[in-house]
C-alpha positions as CSV (number, residue, x, y, z in Angstrom):
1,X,-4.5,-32.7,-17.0
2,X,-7.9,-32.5,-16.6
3,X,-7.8,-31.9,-12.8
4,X,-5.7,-29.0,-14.1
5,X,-7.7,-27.3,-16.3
6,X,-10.5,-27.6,-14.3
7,X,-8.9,-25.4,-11.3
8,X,-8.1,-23.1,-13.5
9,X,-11.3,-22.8,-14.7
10,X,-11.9,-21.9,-10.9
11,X,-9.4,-19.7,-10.2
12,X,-10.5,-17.7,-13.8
13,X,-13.8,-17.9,-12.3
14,X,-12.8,-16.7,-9.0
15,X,-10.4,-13.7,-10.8
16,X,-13.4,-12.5,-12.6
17,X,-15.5,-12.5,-9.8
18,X,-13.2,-9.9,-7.9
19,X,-12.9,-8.1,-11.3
20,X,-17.0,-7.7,-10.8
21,X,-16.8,-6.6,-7.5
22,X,-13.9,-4.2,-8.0
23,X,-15.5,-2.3,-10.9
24,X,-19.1,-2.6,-8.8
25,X,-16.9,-0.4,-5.9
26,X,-15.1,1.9,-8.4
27,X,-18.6,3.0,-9.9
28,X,-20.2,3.2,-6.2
29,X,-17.0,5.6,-5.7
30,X,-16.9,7.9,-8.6
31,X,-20.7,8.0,-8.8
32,X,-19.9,9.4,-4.8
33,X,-16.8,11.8,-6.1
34,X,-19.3,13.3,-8.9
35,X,-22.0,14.0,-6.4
36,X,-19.3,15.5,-3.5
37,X,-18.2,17.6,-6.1
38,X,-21.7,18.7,-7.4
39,X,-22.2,19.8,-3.8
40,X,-18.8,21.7,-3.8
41,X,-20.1,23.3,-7.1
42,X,-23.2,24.7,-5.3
43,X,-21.4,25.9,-2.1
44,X,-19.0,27.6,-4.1
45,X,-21.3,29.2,-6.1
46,X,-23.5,30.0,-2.7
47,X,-20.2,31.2,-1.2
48,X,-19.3,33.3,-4.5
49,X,-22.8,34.9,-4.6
50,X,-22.5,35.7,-0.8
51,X,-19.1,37.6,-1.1
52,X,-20.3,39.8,-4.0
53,X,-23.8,40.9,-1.6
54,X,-20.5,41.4,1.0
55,X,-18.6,43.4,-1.5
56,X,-21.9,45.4,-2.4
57,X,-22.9,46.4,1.5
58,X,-19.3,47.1,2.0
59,X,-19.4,49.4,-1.2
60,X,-22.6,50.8,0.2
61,X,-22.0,51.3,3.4
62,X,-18.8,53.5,2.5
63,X,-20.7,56.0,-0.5
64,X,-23.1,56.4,3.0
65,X,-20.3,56.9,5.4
66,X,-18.7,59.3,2.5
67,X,-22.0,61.2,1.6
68,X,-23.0,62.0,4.9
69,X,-19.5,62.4,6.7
């Protein structure tokens, strides 16, 4: 009974460290998903503020063509 309990005890030992290990990776991996999707954040907003200066020229470059055309 004893020799029982006591790999148990090993085996309980052994399931929580995995446990550790597996929650270590899971915050290594979402601490990596927030920071990928910081990045996406600002290239979006790099790509948004790029289209509205492409919008703008475009806009401008047509009252020119229209004014003096």
């Amino acid at each position: 009974m004893q020799q029982e309990l006591a790999r148990h005890q090993m085996l309980l030992e052994k399931e929580h460290d995995h446990f550790g290990e597996v929650t270590q990776d899971r915050q290594r991996v979402d601490q990596e998903l927030k920071q990928a999707k910081d990045r996406h954040g600002k290239k979006k907003e790099e790509v948004d503020a790029q289209m509205k200066q492409s919008i703008l020229l475009n806009h401008l470059n047509f009252i020119v063509l229209f004014l003096f055309f």
